[in-house]
DRENLODREN-326792 format. One record per residue (C-alpha): residue in one letter; x, y, z negated; residue number from 1. Coordinates in Angstrom, 3 decimals, m for minus. Each point is the difference from the previous one (the first is absolute). Last residue first. Layout:
N
A_X_Y_Z_NUM
...
//
This chain:
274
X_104.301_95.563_m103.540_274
X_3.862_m1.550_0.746_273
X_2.336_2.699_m1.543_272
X_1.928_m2.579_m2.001_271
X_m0.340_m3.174_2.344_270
X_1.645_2.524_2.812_269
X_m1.832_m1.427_3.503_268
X_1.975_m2.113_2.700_267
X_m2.022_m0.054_2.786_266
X_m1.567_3.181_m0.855_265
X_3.783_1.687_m0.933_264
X_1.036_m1.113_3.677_263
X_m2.638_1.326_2.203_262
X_m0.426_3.323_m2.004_261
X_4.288_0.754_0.343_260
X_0.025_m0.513_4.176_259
X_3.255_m1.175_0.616_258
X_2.179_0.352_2.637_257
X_m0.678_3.645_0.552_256
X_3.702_1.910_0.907_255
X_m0.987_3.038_1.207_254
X_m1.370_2.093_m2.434_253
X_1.397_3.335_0.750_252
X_m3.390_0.665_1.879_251
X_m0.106_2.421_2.635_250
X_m1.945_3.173_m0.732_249
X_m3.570_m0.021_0.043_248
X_m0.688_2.579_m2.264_247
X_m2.739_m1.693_m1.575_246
X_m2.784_2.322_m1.270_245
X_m1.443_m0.563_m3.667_244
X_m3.031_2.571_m0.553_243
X_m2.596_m2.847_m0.320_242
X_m3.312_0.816_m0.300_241
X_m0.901_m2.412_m1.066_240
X_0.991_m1.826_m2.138_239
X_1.252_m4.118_0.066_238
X_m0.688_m2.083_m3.045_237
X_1.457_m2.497_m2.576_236
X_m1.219_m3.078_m2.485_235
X_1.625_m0.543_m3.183_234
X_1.119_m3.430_m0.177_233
X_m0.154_m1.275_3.394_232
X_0.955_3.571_1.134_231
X_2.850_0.262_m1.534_230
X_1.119_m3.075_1.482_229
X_m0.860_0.391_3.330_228
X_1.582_3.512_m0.447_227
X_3.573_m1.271_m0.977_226
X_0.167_m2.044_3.215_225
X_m1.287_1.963_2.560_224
X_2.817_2.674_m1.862_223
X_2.661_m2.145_0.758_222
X_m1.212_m0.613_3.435_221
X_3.907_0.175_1.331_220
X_3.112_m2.458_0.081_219
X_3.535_m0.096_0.094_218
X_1.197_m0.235_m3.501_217
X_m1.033_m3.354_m0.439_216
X_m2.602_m0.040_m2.765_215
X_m0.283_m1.910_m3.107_214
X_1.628_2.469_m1.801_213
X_m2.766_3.079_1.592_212
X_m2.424_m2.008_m1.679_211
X_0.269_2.723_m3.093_210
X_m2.069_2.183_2.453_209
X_m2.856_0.708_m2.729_208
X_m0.749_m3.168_m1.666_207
X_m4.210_0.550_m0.181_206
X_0.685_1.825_m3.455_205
X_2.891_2.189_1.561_204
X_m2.474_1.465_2.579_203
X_m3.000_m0.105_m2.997_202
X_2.305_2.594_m2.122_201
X_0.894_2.230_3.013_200
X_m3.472_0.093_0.977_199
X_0.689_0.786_3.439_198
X_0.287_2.511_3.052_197
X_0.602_m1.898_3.416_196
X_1.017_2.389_3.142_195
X_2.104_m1.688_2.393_194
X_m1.522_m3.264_0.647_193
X_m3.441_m1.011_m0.910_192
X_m1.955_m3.239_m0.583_191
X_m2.461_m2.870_m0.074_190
X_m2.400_3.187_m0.099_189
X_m3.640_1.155_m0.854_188
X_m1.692_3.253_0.104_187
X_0.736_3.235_m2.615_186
X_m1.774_3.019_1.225_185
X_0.810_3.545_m0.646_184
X_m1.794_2.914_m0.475_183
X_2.129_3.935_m0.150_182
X_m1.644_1.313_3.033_181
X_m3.066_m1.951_1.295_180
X_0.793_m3.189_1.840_179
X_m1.136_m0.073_3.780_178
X_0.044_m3.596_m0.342_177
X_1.156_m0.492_4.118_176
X_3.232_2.134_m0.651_175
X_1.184_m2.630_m2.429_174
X_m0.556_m2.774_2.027_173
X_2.138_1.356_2.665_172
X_2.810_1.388_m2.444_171
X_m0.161_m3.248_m1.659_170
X_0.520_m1.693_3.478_169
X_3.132_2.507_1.313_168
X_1.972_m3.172_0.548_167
X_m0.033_m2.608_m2.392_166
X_m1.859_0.265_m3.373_165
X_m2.495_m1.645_0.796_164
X_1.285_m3.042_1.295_163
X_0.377_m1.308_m3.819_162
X_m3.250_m0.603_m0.635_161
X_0.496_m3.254_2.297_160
X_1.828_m1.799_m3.848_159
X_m3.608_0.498_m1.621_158
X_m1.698_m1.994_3.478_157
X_2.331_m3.017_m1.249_156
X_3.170_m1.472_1.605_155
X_2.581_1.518_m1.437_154
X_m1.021_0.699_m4.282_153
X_m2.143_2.017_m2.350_152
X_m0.748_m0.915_m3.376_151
X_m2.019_2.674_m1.084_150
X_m0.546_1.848_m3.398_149
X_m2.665_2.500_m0.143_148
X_m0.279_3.773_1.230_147
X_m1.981_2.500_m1.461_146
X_m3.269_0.069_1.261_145
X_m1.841_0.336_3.791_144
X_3.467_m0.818_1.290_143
X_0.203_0.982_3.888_142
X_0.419_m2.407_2.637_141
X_2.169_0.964_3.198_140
X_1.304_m3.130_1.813_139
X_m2.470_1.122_3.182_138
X_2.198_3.053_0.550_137
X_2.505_m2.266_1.214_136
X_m2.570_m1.722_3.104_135
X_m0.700_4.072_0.435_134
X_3.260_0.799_1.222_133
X_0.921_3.399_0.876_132
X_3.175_1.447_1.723_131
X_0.036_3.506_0.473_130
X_1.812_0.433_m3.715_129
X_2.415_m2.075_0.979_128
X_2.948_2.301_m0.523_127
X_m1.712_0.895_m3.020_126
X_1.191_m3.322_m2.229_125
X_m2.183_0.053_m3.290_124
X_0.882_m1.825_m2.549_123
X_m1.936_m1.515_m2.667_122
X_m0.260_1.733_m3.067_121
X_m0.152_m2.286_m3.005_120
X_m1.915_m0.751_m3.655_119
X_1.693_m2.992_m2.521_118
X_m1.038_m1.479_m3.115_117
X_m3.781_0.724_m0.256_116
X_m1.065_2.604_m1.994_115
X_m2.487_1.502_2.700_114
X_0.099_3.560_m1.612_113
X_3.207_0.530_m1.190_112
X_1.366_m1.991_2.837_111
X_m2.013_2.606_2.780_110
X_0.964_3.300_m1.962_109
X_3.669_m1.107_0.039_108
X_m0.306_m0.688_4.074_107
X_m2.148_3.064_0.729_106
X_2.378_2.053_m2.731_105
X_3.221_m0.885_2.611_104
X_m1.827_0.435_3.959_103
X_m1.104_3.542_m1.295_102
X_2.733_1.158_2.800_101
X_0.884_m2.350_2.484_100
X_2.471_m2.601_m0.811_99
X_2.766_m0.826_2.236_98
X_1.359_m3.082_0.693_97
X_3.418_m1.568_0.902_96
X_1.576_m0.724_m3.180_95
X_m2.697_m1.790_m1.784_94
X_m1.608_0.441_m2.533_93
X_m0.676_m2.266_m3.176_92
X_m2.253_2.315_m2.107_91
X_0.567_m0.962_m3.699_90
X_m2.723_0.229_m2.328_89
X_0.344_m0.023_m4.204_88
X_3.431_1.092_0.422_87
X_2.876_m1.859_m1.583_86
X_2.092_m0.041_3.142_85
X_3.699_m0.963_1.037_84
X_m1.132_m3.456_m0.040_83
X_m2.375_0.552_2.721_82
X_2.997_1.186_2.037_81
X_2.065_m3.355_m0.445_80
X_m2.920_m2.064_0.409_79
X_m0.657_2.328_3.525_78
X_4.024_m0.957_0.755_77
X_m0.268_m3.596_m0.408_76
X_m3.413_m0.485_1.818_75
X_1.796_1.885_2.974_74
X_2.769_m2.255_0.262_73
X_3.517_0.075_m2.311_72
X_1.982_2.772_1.277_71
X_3.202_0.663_m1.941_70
X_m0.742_2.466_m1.014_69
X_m3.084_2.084_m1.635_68
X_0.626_3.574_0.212_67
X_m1.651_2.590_m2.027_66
X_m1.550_3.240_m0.300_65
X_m2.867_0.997_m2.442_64
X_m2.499_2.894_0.327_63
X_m1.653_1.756_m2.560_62
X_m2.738_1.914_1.514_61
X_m0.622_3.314_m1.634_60
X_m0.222_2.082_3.635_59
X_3.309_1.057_m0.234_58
X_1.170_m3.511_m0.212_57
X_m2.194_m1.224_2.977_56
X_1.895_2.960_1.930_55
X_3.103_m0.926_m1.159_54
X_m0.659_m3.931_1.569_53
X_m1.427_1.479_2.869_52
X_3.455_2.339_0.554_51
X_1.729_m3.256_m0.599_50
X_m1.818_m1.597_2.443_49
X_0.867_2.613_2.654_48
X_3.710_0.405_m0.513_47
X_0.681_m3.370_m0.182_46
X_1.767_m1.239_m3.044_45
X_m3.755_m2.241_m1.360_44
X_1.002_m1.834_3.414_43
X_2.608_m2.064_m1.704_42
X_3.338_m0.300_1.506_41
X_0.683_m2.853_2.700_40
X_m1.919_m2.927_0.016_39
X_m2.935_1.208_m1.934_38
X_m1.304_m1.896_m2.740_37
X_m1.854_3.215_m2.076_36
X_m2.409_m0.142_m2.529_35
X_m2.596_2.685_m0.376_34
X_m1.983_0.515_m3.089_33
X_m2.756_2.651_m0.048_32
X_m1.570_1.125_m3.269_31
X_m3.202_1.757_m0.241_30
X_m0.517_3.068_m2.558_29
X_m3.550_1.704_1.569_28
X_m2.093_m2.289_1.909_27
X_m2.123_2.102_1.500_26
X_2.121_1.539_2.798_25
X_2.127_m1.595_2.448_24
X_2.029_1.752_2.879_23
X_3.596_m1.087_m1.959_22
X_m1.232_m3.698_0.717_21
X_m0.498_0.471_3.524_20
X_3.403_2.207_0.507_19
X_1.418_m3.471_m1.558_18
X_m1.567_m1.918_2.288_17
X_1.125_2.578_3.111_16
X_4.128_m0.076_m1.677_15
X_0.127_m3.541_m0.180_14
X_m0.856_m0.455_3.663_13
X_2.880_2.197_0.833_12
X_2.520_m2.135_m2.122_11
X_m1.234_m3.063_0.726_10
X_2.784_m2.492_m0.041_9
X_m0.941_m1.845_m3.053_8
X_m3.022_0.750_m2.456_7
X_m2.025_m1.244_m2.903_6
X_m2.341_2.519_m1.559_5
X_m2.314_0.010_m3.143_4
X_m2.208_2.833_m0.514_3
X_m0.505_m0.103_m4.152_2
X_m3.337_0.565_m1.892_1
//
């Protein structure tokens, strides 16, 4: 499998995911990608990252460096880094979380078993970790069997599954199912930011992020919009635990004028429609 990693700007938050990564055991050989579009000179040249980026070396990771410029949107760059894999998973990550240890096998142990197209982590946010909200926790539905194709879209009770992963709320819910050590659950999603590890083959089946063209370049939900359609074909699923905790940094997306999901379901691919 290969970590795949766009970033810009983030030099110290860079540094913790990678840290993450280098923490991992259980999946021996991964490959992390990272893709640079920093303004000024890439973060893979600070003095932290690239003491990550050694470290993942050391440790038998092979680990890729590139910059992607000029800057084309978000959709643009994650099609650029998906094509820089022939892995049969690829964990888009992204640059602001950390994974806790075991977090990595969970998630390949979870596809392998469900084979579905896509498995996540939601993110956890701790700085709201006093801050509970049952009406969230009420989104949480478990899969009794390995996940089927949905169609879900805004507007339905599906497209509500989404609160739960705001907050602290998967920390909340999972804290309530006392799970034993080493279990997991997979439950239900519309779907997941952050943490999303695929069937690399059934990603590029469903289209991938090849919309990106018919995207302005200011714009976000490009991965809303790649999931609804893996998921229509393929079907997908939260786990828990998840060990994917936000770092809550300021996003370096500022410029939203488009949200990518909204305008590749009103005007779907013919080629990649299911």
């Amino acid at each position: 499998m290969d970590v795949l990693i766009p970033t810009r700007n983030r030099a110290a938050e860079l540094a913790v995911t990678l840290a993450g990564l280098a923490a991992q055991e259980g999946v021996p050989g991964f490959g992390v990608v990272v893709s640079d579009q920093s303004d000024g000179e890439p973060a893979f040249q600070h003095p932290a990252v690239a003491t990550m980026v050694r470290a993942l070396r050391h440790r038998g990771h092979p680990v890729l460096l590139t910059r992607r410029l000029p800057r084309r949107g978000l959709a643009e760059h994650r099609a650029y880094l998906l094509d820089r894999s022939a892995a049969r998973y690829v964990l888009c990550l992204d640059d602001d979380i950390w994974l806790e240890p075991g977090a990595l096998p969970r998630l390949v142990t979870a596809i392998s078993e469900l084979g579905c197209g896509f498995v996540g982590n939601g993110v956890h946010g701790l700085s709201y970790l006093d801050d509970v909200r049952p009406q969230a926790h009420r989104h949480y539905e478990e899969w009794t069997g390995p996940p089927v194709p949905e169609t879900v879209r805004p507007g339905t009770r599906e497209w509500q599954r989404a609160t739960i992963h705001s907050a602290a709320n998967l920390l909340h819910v999972t804290g309530r199912l006392e799970l034993p050590p080493d279990a997991w659950r997979a439950y239900k999603i519309s779907w997941i930011g952050g943490c999303v590890l695929y069937d690399r083959t059934r990603l590029v089946e469903a289209g991938g992020f090849d919309f990106w063209h018919r995207l302005p370049e200011r714009h976000q939900g490009e991965d809303v919009a790649a999931q609804l359609a893996v998921l229509a074909r393929y079907g997908g699923a939260g786990i828990l635990p998840s060990g994917a905790y936000h770092l809550e940094s300021p996003t370096t997306v500022t410029e939203r004028d488009v949200e990518a999901w909204e305008l590749v379901l009103a005007e779907p691919d013919p080629a990649h429609t299911p």
